[in-house]
C-alpha positions in Angstrom: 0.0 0.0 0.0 1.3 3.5 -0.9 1.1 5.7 2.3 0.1 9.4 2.2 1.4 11.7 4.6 -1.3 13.3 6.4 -0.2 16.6 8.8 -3.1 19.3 9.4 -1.3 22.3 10.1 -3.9 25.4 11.3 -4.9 28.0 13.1 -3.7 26.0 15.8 0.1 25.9 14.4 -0.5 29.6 13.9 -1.4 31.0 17.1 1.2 29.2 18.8 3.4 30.9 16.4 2.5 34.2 16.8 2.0 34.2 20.1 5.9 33.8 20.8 6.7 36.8 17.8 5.2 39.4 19.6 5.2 42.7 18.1 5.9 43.4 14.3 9.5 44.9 14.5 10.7 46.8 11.6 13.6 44.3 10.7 14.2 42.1 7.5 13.1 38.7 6.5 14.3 35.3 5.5 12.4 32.2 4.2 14.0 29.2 6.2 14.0 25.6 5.0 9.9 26.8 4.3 9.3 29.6 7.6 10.1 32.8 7.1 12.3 34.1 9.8 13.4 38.2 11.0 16.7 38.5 11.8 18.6 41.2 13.8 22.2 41.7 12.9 23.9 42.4 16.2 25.8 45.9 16.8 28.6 46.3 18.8 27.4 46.5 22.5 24.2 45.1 22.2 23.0 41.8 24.4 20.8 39.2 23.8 18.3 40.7 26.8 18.2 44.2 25.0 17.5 42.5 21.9 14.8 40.6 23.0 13.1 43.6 24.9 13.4 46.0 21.4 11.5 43.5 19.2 9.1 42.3 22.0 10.8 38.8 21.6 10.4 36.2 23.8 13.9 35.9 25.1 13.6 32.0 25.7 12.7 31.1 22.6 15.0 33.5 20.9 18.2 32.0 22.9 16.8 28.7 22.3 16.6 29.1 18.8 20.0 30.5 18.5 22.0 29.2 20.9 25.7 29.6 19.5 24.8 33.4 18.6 23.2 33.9 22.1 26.5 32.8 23.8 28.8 34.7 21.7 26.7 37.7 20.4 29.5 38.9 18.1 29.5 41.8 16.1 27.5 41.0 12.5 26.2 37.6 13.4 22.0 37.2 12.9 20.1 36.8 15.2 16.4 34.6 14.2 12.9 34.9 15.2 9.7 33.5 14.1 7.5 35.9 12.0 4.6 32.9 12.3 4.4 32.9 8.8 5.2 29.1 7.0 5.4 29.2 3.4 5.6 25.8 2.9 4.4 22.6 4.8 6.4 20.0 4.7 4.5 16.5 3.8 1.3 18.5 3.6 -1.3 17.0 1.7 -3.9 19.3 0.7 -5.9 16.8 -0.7 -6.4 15.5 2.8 -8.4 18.6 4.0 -11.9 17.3 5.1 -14.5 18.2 2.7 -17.0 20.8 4.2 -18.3 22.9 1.3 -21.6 22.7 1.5 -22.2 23.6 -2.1 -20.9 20.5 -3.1 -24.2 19.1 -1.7 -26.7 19.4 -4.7 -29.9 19.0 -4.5 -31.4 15.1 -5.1 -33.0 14.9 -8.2 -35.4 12.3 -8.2 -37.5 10.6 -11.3 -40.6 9.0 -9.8 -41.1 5.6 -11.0 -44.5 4.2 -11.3 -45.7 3.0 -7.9 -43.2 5.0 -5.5 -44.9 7.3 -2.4 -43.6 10.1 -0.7 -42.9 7.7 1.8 -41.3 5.5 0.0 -38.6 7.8 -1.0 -38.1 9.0 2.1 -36.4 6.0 3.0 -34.4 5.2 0.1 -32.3 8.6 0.7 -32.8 8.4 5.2 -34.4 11.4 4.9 -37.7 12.5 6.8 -41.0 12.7 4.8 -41.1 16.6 6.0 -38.0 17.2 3.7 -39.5 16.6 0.6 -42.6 18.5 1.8 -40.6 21.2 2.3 -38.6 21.2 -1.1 -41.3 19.9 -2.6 -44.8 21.6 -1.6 -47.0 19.6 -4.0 -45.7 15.9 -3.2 -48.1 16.4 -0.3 -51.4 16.2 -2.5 -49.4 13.5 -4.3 -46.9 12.8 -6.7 -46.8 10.8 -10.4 -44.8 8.3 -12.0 -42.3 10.3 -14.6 -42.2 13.7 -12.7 -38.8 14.7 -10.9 -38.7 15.8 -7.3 -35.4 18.3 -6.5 -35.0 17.6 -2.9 -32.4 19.5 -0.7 -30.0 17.2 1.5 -28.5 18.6 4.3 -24.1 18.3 4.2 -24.3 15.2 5.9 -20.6 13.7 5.7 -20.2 14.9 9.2 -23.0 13.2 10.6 -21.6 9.3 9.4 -24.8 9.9 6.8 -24.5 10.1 2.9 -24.3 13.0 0.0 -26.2 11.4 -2.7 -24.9 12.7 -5.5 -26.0 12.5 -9.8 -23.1 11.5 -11.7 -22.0 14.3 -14.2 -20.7 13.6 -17.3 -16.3 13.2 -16.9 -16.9 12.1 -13.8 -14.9 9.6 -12.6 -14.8 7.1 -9.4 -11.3 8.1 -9.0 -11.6 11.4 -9.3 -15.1 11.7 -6.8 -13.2 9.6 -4.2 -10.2 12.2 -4.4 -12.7 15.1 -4.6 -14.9 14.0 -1.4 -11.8 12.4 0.7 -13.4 8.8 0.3 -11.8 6.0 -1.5 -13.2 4.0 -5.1 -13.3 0.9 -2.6 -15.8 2.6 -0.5 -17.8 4.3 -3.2 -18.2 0.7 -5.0 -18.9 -1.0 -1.4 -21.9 1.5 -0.8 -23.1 1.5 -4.6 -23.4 -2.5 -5.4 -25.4 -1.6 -8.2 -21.9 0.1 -9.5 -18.8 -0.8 -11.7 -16.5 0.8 -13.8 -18.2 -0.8 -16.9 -21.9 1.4 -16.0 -20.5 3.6 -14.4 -22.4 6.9 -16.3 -23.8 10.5 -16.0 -27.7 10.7 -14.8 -27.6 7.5 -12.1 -27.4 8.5 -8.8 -25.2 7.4 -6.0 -24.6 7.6 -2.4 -20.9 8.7 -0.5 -19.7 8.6 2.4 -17.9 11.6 2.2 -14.6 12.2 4.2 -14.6 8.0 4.6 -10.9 8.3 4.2 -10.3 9.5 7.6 -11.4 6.0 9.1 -8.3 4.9 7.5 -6.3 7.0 9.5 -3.1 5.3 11.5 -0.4 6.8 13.4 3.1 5.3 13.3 6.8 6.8 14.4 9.2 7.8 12.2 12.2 8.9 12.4 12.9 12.6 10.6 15.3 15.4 10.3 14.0 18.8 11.6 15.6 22.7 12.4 16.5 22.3 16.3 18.0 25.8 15.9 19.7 28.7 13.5 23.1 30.4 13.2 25.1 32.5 10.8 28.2 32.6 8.8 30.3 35.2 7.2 31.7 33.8 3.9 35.8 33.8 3.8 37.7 34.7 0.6 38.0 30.8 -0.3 34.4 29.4 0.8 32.4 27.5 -1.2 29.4 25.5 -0.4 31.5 22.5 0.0 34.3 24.1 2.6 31.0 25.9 4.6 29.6 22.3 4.6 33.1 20.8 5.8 33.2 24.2 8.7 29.4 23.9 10.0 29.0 20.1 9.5 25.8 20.9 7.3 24.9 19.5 4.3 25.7 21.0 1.1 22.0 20.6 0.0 20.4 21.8 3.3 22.8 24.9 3.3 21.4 25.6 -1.1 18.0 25.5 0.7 18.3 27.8 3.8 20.0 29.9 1.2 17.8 29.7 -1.8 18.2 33.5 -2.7 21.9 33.1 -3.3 23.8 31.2 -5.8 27.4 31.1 -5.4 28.5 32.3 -1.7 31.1 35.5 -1.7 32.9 37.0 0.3 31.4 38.6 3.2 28.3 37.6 2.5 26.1 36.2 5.6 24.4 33.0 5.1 22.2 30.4 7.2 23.4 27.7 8.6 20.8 25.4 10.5 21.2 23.2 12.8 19.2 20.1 12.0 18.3 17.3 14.5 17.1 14.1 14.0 14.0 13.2 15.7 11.2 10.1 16.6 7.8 12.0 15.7 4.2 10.5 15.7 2.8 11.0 11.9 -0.7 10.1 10.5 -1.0 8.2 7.5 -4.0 7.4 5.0 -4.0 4.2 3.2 -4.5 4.4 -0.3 -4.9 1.4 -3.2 -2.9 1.8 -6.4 -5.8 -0.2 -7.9 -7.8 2.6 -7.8 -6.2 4.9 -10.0 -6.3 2.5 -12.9 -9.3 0.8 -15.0 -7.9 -2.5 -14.8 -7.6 -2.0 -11.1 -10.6 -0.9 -10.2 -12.2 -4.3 -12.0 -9.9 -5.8 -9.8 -11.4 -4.1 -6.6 -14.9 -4.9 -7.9 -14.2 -8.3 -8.1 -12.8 -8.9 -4.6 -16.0 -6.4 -3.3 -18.7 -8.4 -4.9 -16.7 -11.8 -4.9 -17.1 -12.7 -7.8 -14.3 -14.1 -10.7 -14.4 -11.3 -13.6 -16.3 -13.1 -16.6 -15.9 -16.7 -16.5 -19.1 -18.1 -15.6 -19.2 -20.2 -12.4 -18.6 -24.2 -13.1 -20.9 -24.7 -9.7 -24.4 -23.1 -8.5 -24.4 -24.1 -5.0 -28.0 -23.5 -3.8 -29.1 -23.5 0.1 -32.8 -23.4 -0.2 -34.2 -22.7 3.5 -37.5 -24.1 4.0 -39.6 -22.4 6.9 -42.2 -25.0 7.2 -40.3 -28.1 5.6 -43.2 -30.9 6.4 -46.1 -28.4 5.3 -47.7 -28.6 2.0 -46.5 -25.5 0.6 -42.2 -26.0 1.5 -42.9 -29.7 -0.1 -44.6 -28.6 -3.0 -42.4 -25.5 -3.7 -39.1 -28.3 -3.3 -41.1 -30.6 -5.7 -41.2 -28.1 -8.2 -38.0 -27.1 -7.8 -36.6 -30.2 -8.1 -38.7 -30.8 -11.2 -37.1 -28.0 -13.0 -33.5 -29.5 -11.8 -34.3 -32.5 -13.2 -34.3 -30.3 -17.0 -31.6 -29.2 -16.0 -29.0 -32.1 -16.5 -27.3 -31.1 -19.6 -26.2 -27.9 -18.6 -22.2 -26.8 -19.1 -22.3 -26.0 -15.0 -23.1 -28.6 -12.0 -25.5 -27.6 -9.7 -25.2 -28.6 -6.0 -28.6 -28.4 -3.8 -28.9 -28.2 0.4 -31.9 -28.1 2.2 -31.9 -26.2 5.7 -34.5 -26.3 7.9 -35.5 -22.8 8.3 -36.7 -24.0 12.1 -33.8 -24.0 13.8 -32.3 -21.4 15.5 -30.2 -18.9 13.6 -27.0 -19.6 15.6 -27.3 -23.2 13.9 -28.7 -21.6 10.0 -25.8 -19.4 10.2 -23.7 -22.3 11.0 -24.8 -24.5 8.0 -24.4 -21.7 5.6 -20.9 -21.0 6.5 -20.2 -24.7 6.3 -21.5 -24.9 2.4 -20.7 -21.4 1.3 -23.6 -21.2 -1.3 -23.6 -18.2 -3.6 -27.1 -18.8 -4.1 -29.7 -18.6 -1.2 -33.5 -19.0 -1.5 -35.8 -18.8 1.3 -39.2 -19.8 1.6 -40.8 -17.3 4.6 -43.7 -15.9 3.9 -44.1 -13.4 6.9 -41.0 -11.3 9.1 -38.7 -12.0 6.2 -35.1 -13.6 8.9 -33.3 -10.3 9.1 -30.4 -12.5 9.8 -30.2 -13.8 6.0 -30.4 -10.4 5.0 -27.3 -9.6 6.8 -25.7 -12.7 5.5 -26.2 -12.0 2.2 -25.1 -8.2 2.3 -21.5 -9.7 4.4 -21.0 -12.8 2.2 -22.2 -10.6 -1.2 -24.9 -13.6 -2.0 -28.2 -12.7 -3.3 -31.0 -13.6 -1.2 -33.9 -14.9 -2.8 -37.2 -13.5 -1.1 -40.3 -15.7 -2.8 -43.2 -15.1 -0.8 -42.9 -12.0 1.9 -44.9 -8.9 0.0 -44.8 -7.2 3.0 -40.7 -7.0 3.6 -39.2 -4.1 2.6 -35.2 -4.9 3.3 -34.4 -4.9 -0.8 -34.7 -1.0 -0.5 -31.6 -0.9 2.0 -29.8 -4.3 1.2 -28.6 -4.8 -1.6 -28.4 -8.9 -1.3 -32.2 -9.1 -1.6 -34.3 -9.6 -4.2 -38.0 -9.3 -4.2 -39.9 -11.7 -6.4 -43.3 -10.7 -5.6 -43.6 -6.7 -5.8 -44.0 -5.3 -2.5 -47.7 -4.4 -1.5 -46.6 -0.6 -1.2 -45.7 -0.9 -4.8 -48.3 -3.5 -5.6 -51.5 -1.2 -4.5 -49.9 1.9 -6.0 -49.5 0.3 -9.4 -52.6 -1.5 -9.3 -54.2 1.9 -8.1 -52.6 3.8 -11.0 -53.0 1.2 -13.7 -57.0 1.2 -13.0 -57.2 4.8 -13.0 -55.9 4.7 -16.9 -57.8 1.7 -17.7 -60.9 3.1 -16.0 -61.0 6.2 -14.5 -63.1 8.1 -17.1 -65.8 5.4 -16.2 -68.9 6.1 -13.8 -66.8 4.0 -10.4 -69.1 2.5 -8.1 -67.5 1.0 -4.9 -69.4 -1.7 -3.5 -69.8 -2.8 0.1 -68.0 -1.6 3.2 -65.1 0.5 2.9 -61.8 -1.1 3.7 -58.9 1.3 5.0 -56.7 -1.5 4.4 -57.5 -2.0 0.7 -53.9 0.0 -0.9 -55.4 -0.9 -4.3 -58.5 1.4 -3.4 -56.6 4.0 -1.7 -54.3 4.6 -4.5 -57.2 4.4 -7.3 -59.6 6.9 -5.1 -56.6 9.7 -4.4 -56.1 9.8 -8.9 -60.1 10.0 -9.2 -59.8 14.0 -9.0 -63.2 15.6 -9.6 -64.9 12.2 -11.1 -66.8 11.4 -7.7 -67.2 7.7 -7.2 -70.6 6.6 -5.6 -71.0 4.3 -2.6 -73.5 1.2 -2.3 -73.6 -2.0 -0.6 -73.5 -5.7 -1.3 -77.2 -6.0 -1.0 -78.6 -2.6 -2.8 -75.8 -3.6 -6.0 -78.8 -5.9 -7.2 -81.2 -2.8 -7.6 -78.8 -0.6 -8.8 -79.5 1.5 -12.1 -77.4 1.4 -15.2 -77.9 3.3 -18.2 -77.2 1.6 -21.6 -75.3 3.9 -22.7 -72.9 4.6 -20.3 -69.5 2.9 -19.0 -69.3 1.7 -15.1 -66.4 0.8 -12.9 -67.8 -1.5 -9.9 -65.2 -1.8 -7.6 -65.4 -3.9 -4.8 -64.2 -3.9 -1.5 -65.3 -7.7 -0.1 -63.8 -10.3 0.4 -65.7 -12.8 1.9 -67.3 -15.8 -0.2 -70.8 -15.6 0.4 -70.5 -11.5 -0.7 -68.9 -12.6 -3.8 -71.2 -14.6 -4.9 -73.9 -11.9 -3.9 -72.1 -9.2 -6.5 -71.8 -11.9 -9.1 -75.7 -12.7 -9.0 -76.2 -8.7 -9.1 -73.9 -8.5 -11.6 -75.9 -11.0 -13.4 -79.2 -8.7 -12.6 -77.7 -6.2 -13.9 -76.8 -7.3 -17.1 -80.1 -8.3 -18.5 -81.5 -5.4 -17.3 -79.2 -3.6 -19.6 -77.6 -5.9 -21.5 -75.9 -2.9 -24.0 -74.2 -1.1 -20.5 -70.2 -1.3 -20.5 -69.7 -2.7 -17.0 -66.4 -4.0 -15.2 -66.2 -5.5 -12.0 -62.8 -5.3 -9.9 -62.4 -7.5 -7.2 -59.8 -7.6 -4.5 -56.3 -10.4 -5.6 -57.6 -12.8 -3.3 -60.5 -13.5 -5.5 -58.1 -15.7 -7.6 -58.6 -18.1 -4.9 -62.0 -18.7 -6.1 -61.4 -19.1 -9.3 -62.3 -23.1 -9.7 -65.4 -22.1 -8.2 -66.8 -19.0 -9.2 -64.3 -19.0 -13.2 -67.5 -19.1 -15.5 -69.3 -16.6 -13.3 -66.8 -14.2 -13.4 -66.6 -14.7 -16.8 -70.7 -14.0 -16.9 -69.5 -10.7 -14.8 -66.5 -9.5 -17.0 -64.3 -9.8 -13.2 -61.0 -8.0 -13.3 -58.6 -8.9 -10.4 -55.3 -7.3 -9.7 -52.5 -10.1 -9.3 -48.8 -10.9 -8.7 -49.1 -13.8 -10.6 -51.4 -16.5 -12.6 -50.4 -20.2 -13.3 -52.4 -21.0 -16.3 -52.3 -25.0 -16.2 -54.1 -25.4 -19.9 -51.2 -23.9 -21.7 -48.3 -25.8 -23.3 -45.8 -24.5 -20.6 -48.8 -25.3 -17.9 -49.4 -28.9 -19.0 -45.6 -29.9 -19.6 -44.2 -28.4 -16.2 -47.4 -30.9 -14.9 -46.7 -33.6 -16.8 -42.9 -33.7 -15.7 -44.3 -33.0 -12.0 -46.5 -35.6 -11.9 -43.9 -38.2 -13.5 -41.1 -37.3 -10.8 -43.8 -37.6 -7.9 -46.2 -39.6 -8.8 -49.3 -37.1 -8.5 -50.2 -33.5 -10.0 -49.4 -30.5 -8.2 -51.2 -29.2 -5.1 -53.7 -26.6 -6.2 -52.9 -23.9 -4.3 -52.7 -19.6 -5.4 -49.5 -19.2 -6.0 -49.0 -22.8 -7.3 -45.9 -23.5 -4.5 -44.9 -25.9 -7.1 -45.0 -24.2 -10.3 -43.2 -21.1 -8.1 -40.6 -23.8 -6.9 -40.0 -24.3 -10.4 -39.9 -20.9 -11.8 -37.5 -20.3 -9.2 -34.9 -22.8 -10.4 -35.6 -22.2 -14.0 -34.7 -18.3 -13.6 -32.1 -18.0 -10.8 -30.3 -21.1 -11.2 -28.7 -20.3 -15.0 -28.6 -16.8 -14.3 -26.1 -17.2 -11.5 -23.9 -20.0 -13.6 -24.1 -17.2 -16.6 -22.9 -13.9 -14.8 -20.7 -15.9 -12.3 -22.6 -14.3 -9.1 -22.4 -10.6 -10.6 -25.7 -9.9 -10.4 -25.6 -6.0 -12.3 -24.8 -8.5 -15.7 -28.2 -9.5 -15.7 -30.4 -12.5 -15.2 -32.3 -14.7 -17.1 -28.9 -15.5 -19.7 -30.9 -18.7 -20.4 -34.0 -18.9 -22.1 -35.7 -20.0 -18.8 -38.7 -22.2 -18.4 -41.1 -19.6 -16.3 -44.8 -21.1 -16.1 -46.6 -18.9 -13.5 -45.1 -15.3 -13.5 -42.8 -13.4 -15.9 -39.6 -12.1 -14.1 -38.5 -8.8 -14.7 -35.4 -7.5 -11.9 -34.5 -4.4 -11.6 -32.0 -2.8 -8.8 -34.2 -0.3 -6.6 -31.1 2.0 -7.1 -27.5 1.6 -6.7 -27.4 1.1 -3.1 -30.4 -1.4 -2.7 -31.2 -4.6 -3.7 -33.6 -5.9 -6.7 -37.7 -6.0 -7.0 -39.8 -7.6 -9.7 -42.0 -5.0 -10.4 -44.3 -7.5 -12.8 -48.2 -7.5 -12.4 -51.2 -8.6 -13.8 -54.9 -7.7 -14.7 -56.7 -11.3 -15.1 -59.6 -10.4 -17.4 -62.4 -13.3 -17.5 -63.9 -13.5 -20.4 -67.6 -15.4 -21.1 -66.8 -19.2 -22.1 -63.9 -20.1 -19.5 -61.4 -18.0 -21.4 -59.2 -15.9 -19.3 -56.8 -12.8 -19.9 -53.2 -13.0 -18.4 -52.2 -8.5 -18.8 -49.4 -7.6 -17.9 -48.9 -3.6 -16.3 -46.9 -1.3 -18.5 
């Protein structure tokens, strides 16, 4: 490691200075060894004390500065004092100055992406809701998807936060690490979403600005410093070399007190100090050499993300931690998991596969990992997501596979997870938004008692605007009045079987009434459940449901991934919403060759394979550069009269 010299000399240095000078006597100057220095010839007569008293000297400091003068105090000899002035500092880094310029914190410029909150955004910079209120008045009555919030950070490098800064074009991670006193190591360790190769103006990333002083370390050295000053009158014959033979100074040290004359002459007075050498504490910042080159840096990215450059990886090892490995789901999702391994034989890569029982403490999980060092790991919880994992993935840099907890929210801050279901924040907000296009010039009727805890609802209502939606209940839907001509929305709120079947039969009412009216009924995602029961009736009803996914058994994909199931275990899948086995299998399919492919660099992509996906389409994408990866994919299933059903994917 190449070691900086790091020395802060300030207004510290300075006031001790000056407060030995005294007053400002009226007496020439000299620039010594990088301090610039008055100096009093003496006059026949005159003493050291006298001296001292005129220019307001300190008389200790003078004597002990110029000790063979003070003793002697011969006629022409110099006398030297401090002006407090240093012209240069030796080993002085400037580079190493702590960054405080505020104006180096710009303002976050943020492009809203379809289903983000005010909320939402708050915590992917750590910064209060109340901040973007306050830079941004209008988020408060909402915001929408392709607009661009400026929010104003507060210089937070002091504080152990981050400045979250927009690449500029010629920018470079060498030259922000040098410019914010942070290293390229750090600034790739806090951006995993970061390499050299995509590293470009408009994407946003967070530093740790003045990280470099954690690397500070204090050592003793040995160096040669001025102890203390004197003066020579040059003889007919002197040189440099015969004043260096005389004072026992070097020849270059004496060209340096004396930088102002070139060849010594006769008469002429020169400096001559007295150097000591001395153990001294000095600070030192360690810096790579890696990081000033391209090749290096892919180096360091390597090591940070451990992952070996481009070669793809001759072994997936895969822990799959089962939270519930006797119930039907954890056995069905390994069934179908193991069905899409079995596809899987003639691939250029071997595949090795542990089951951990996601029951035991984490003491003994953690153990098991760190015996089998997977760089794949794929868990199976469906509520309070193991934090641990999380943290085991972000230390080890494996990605974390999150199939079934909507409700966990650690792929916004860690960049190890990924989300395979959207997140029910984003979920509702898309679903919200996505009806409001597809519907929200219609008449909207919600039906039956409100639910504050229907997100969908809440974010479809707050886009409504002027375009009022009425309110009736399950049992006056039957009666309610449609005109032929017109479009409706009925949304509804329930949830409960027996009130499902009660809109349906309205719906039906309805209908002939006026069979001519545009009508579409929206029920809540967990009306997918019903679908073996109530399919043709919501076909009869024209039932649109909001969905993370739909396993559509009658299509090619549907009936081969079955038929392979059924010949490995001897029976069909368990009919279930998700299908735990068809999500077991899409699983495997996707993650499996993707990991071989970009050797467990995850920012080259998934999906290198042409992957056999049967029940949801797979679309990652990194939050941002400092969080982990969602699958932002969602469906409107559309039932259509005679069993035949719409799979729609959201823009």
């Amino acid at each position: 490691m190449k070691r900086k010299s790091f020395i802060i000399m300030g207004a510290a240095l300075m006031m001790t200075a000056l407060s030995v000078r005294g007053a400002d006597p009226d007496l020439p100057k000299v620039e010594i060894l990088g301090k610039e220095y008055y100096y009093h010839e003496i006059k026949k007569g005159e003493s050291i004390y006298g001296i001292a008293k005129q220019h307001g000297w300190d008389l200790d400091e003078l004597v002990r500065l110029n000790p063979a003068t003070a003793s002697d105090m011969a006629k022409g000899s110099r006398l030297y004092y401090p002006t407090g002035r240093v012209t240069v500092v030796t080993d002085f880094n400037p580079d190493m100055k702590a960054s405080d310029n505020k104006e180096d914190y710009e303002p976050i410029r943020h492009l809203v992406k379809r289903g983000e909150t005010v909320y939402s955004i708050s915590r992917q910079y750590n910064i209060p809701v109340e901040t973007i209120y306050a830079s941004c008045p209008d988020s408060k009555y909402g915001i929408k998807a392709g607009e661009t919030l400026v929010i104003q950070q507060p210089a937070s490098g002091k504080d152990g936060g981050y400045l979250y800064y927009e690449i500029k074009s010629g920018d470079t991670l060498f030259g922000l690490a040098k410019k914010y006193h942070t290293s390229v190591e750090d600034i790739l360790t806090l951006n995993p979403g970061v390499s050299e190769r995509n590293f470009k103006s408009g994407e946003t990333i967070r530093i740790a600005v003045n990280s470099e002083q954690r690397k500070v370390h204090t050592e003793l050295v040995e160096e040669s410093r001025l102890a203390s000053l004197d003066s020579y009158k040059v003889g007919r014959k002197d040189d440099w070399n015969s004043i260096s033979q005389k004072t026992g100074v070097a020849v270059e040290t004496l060209k340096e007190a004396n930088d102002n004359v070139e060849k010594p002459k006769k008469n002429d007075v020169i400096n001559i100090p007295v150097m000591e050498t001395v153990t001294v504490e000095k600070e030192y910042i360690e810096s790579d050499p890696r990081e000033k080159t391209t090749e290096g840096i892919r180096e360091l990215y390597d090591s940070i993300h451990n992952t070996n450059g481009n070669e793809m990886l001759q072994q997936v090892k895969v822990a799959l931690l089962l939270e519930e490995p006797t119930g039907k789901r954890d056995i069905d999702f390994t069934r179908g998991f193991l069905t899409a391994l079995d596809g899987m034989s003639k691939t250029p890569f071997k595949i090795d596969f542990k089951v951990i029982d996601g029951r035991s403490a984490s003491e003994k999980v953690l153990q098991s990992l760190d015996e089998y060092h997977p760089n794949l790991l794929i868990s199976t919880a469906d509520k309070s997501f193991p934090v641990y994992l999380a943290e085991y993935g972000n230390k080890y840099n494996v990605e974390v596979v999150n199939v079934f907890d909507i409700k966990n929210e650690l792929c916004e801050e860690n960049p190890s997870i990924i989300q395979l279901l959207p997140s029910s924040a984003y979920f509702n907000q898309q679903m919200g938004e996505q009806l409001f296009e597809d519907y929200g010039n219609r008449k909207i009727v919600m039906v039956g008692r409100v639910d504050s805890g229907d997100g969908i609802a809440e974010a479809f209502l707050a886009k409504l605007g002027d375009n009022k939606p009425q309110q009736t209940s399950v049992a006056s839907l039957t009666n309610y009045s449609v005109a032929g001509d017109n479009e409706y929305l009925f949304y509804c709120y329930s949830t409960r079987k027996d009130e499902i079947a009660d809109i349906l039969q309205a719906i039906e009412n309805i209908r002939e009434r006026e069979p001519f009216a545009e009508i579409a009924v929206v029920g809540r995602p967990n009306w997918v459940t019903l679908t073996e029961t109530y399919g043709d009736r919501f076909g009869d009803a024209g039932v649109v449901i909001p969905s993370r996914v739909w396993f559509d058994a009658d299509s090619d994909k549907g009936k081969r991934f079955v038929r392979n199931f059924t010949s490995l275990f001897g029976s069909a899948p368990v009919k279930s919403f998700p299908n735990f086995a068809a999500c077991g299998y899409d699983v495997a399919n996707y993650f499996i060759p993707s990991t071989a492919k970009n050797g467990g660099d995850f920012n080259k992509g998934f999906n290198e394979f042409d992957a056999e996906i049967v029940q949801s389409d797979i679309r990652l994408e990194r939050i941002n550069n400092w969080g982990g990866f969602t699958n932002r994919v969602g469906y409107f299933v559309k039932f259509r009269p005679g069993g035949f059903v719409d799979k729609i994917m959201l823009k």
